[in-house]
C-alpha angles and dihedrals in degrees: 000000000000118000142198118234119206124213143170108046124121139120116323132175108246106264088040127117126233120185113212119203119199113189126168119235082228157000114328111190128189103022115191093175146342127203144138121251122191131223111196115187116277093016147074131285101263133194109250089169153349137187113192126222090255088050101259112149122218116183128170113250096249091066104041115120091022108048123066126193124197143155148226103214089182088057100021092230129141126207130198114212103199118182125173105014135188135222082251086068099059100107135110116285124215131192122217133186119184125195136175092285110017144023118229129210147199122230090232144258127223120225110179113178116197137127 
């Protein structure tokens, strides 16, 4: 059972920047899309970002300007370039990777972001 392994999350002062890495533990065929979706306490998971298998970029409208999602086809891994971030974003932060038969994810990783 391939899975997918998190990395990168951890405590940031607001207006600081985190970098999150997704990469499978094996082959992933047939990728329709890959992106990474948020769960803070109390509320719904919710899409923070999504690149699709043609390239085209989705983001939710809170993270627009600051966050930045790209991918490693060679790898198919995902990455999440977040600067400076808010105490609003503080939250667990999922990868997901959907294909033609299945959706991946990630076990989560945590990003708080206070002073």
């Amino acid at each position: 059972q391939v899975q997918l392994v998190e990395s990168g999350g951890g405590l940031v002062q607001p207006g600081g920047s985190l970098r999150l890495s997704c990469s499978p533990s094996g082959s992933i065929f047939s990728i329709t899309g890959m992106g990474w979706y948020r769960q803070a306490p109390g509320k719904q998971r919710e899409l923070v970002a999504r690149i699709t298998g043609g390239g085209r970029i989705t983001y939710a409208d809170s993270v627009k300007g600051r966050f930045t999602i790209s991918r490693d086809n060679a790898k198919n891994a995902v990455y999440l370039q977040m600067n400076s971030l808010k105490p609003e974003d503080t939250a667990v932060y999922y990868c997901n990777v959907q294909t033609t038969r299945i959706d991946y994810w990630g076990q989560g990783t945590q990003v708080t972001v206070s002073s």
